[in-house]
N, C-alpha and C positions, 0 to 999 in steps of 0.2 A: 476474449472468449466469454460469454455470457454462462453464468453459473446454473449447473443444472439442477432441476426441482426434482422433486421424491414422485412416485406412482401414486402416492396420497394427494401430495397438491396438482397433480392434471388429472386427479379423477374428477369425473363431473359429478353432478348432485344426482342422483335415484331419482327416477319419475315419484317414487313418497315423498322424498325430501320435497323436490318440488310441487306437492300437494300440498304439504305442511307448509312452506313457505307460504303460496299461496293463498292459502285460509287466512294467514296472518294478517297478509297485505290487506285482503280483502276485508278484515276485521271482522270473518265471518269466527264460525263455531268450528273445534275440534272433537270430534265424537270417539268414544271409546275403541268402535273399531277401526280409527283410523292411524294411520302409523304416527308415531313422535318419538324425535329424539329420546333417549335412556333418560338422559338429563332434566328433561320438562317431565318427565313421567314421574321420577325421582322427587324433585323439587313440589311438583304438585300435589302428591301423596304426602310427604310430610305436611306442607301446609294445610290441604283439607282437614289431615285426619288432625291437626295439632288443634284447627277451629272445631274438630268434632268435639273432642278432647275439651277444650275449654266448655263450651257448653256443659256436657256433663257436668264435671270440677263447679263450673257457674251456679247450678243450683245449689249446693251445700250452703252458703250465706245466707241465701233468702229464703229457703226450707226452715234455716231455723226458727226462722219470725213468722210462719203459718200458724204456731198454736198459741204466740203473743201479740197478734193483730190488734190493734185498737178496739175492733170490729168485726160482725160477722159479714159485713162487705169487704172490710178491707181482706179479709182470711181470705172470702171467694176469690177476689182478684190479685192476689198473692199465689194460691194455689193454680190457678188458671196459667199464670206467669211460667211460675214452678214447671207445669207441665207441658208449657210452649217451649222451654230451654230445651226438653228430653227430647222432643221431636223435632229439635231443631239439631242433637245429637246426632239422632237417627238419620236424617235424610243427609246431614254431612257426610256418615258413614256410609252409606249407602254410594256418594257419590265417590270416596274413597277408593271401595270397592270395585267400581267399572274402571279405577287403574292397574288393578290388577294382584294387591292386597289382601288378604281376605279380613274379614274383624275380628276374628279371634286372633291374629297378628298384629293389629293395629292395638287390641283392645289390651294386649299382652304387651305392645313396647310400652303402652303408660302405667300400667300396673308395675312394672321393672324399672319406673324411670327414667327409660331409654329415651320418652317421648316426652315431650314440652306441651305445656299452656299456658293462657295470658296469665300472665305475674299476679294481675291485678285481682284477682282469686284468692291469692294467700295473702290478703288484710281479712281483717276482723270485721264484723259487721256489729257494732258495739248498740247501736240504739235505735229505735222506730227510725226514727230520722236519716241513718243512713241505707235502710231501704228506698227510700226518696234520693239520696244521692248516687247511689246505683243504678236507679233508674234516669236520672235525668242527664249524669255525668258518662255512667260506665254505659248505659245503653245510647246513650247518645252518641259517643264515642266510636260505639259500634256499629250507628249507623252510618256515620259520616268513611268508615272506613268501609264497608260495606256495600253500601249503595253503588260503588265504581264495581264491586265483584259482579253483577249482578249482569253486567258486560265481558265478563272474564271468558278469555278464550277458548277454555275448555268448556263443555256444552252442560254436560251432568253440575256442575259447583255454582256454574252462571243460573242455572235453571233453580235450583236448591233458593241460592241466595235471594230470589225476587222471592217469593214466599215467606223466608225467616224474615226480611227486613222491612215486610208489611207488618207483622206482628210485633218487630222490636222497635219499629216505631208510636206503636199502643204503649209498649213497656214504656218508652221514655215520656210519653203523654204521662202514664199513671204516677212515675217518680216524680214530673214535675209537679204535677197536684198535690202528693204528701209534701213537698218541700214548702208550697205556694200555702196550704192551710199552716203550715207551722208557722212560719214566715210571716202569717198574720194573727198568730194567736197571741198565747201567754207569751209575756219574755221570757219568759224558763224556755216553750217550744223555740222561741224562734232563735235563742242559743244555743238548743242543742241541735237547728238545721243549720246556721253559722257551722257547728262544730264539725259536723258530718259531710259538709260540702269542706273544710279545713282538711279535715284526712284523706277523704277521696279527689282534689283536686289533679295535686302531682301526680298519684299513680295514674289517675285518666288520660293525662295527657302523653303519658308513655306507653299508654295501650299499642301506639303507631308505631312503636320500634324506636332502637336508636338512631342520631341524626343519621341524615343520608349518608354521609362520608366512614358510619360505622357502619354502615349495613349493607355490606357484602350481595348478598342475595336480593336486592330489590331492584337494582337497577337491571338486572338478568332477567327478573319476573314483568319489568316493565316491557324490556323487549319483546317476551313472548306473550304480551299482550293478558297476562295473566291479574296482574295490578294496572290499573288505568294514571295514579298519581304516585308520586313519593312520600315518604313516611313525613318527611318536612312540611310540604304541600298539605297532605294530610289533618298536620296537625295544626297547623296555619288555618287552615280553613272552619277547624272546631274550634278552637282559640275563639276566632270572627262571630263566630254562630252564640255561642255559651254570653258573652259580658251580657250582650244586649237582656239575654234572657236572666240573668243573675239580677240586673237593676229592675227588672219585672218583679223578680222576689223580692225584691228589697235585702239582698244577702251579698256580700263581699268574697271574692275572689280573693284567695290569699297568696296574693301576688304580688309587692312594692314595684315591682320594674312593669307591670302590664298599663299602656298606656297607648292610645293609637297616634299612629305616624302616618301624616296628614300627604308626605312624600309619596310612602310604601304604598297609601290606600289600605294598610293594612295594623292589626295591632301588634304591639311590640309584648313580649313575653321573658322571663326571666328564666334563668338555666335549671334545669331540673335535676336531679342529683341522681344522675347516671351511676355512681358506685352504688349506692340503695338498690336501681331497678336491675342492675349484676348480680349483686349480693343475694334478691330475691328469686332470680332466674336459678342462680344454683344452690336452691335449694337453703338459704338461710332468713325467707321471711317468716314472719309471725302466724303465721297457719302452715306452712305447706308439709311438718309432720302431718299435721291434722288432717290435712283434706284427703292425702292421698291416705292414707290410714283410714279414713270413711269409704274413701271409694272401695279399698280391698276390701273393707268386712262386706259391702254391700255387693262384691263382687261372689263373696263367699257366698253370703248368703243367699244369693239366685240362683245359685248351682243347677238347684231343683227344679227351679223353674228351665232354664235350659237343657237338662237332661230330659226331662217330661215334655218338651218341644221338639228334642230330638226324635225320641222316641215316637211321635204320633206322626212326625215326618215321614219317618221310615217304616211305618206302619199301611202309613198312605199310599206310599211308594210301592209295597207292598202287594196291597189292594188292585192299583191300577195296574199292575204289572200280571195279577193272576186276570182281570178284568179283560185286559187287552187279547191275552192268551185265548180266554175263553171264548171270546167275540173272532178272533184269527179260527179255532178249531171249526165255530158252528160257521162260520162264513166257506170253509173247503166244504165240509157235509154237502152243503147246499150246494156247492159248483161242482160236485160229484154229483148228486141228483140232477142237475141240470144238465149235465152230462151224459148222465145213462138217458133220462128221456129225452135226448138228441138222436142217439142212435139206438131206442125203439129197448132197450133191457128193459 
């Protein structure tokens, strides 16, 4: 006697289901208003907003070194940076949003703590030098994870990411150039671009998450076509990318086990100290009182600005609502006139 199954497993898939299927196979795009599992909605919504969220957080380090620029070039193109992060906030949020979200929800689970961002935010940004290593390590880091988003299933986050990842490809040009003039100046500079690529090496490389076999949620995002590689894959690939351009600087990797493997085709790397990048995730690295403490007062401090945006909204709203009335009133007048001299009044 064959064992009988539940009215759950003989039910067939929903003509949506099998849309969303579909799309997938097809490796086309999912649109806001198309159906998706709770799960992918869920899932997608923490991720986007958590990369909105970083951005944000992301400019606090290199804000601080707009009014200690070397330069009034370097200021401009520090500030220009600065102000590419915020719009790179915005249109994540934005994409957030068409899952259904709203931002003052989202903008409230990171104010509360509820909501996460790259770890790699709560290090210091200690000297000119490691604004160059932000830019050449952290934004590069970001591209190389990025650039697969760019393809990502859902259509609003895919569409977002080709735009940030042309301009975060500028950012890691501009860090490699601070790195590259240190690198050939004084020995004082080009120790303290050694030193700045020293402290941001590991945490870059943990930007991708933990190994694959800790990372729960990736192999799940790979399926629905949301992550194109694994956080492994990922990092393997920055790894490949970054030596060749570090002996351009002339600047060492502070790495004893990194060596390439002639077998793999690929470089061999050393372990990175996953209890640190825990440690830093809840909440006990070296800035993340700090940053998140910047972001409230600066949350405070806009208040104004958003109440005063509210207000002209609904103000607007307002306007066009008595506008419309008004145009509805003289438009019957007139088909009442049109009416009486139909029939000769």
């Amino acid at each position: 006697m064959t064992e009988q199954t539940t009215s759950a497993d003989q039910a067939e898939p929903t003509a949506e289901q099998q849309h969303f299927e579909h799309l997938l196979s097809e490796d086309s795009r999912v649109e806001p208003r198309d159906w998706m599992p709770e799960a992918y909605r869920k899932s997608l919504t923490r991720q986007v907003s958590q990369h909105a969220h970083s951005e944000i957080i992301g400019m606090q380090p290199e804000a601080n070194w707009i009014t200690r620029a070397p330069s009034l070039k370097r200021k401009a193109v520090l500030m220009a940076k600065v102000q590419d992060e915020a719009g790179h906030g915005l249109y994540l949020y934005s994409a957030a949003e068409t899952l259904g979200t709203p931002r003052s929800v989202l903008n409230e689970q990171l104010l509360s703590g509820k909501a996460k961002y790259s770890s790699i935010f709560n290090y210091p940004a200690r000297t000119w030098a490691d604004m160059g290593a932000i830019g050449w390590l952290v934004d590069g880091a970001a591209i190389c994870n990025q650039v697969p988003l760019c393809r990502a299933s859902y259509g609003p986050y895919g569409r977002a990411m080709v735009r940030i990842c042309k301009e975060e490809s500028f950012h890691q040009r501009q860090g490699w150039e601070i790195l590259y003039e240190l690198s050939h100046g004084t020995e004082a500079q080009k120790q303290m671009a050694q030193e700045a690529v020293n402290r941001f090496y590991g945490p870059a490389l943990q930007m991708f998450g933990p190994p694959d076999a800790d990372s729960p949620n990736s192999q799940q995002s790979m399926e629905w076509n949301i992550k194109r590689f694994s956080n492994d894959e990922l990092r393997q690939r920055f790894v490949d990318m970054i030596v060749p351009q570090a002996e351009a600087l002339g600047l060492t990797l502070p790495d004893p086990d990194l060596k390439w493997n002639e077998e793999r085709g690929h470089y061999d790397y050393g372990e990175l100290d996953w209890n640190e990048f825990m440690s830093v995730i809840k909440g006990s690295g070296p800035c993340n009182v700090q940053r998140m403490k910047r972001r409230r007062e600066a949350h405070a401090n806009g208040a104004w600005v958003r109440e005063a945006a509210q207000a002209y909204a609904e103000r607007q709203a307002r306007e066009a609502a008595a506008s419309s009335e008004n145009a509805q009133d003289q438009t019957t007048v007139m088909a009442g006139r049109g009416s009486a001299e139909l029939i000769g009044a």
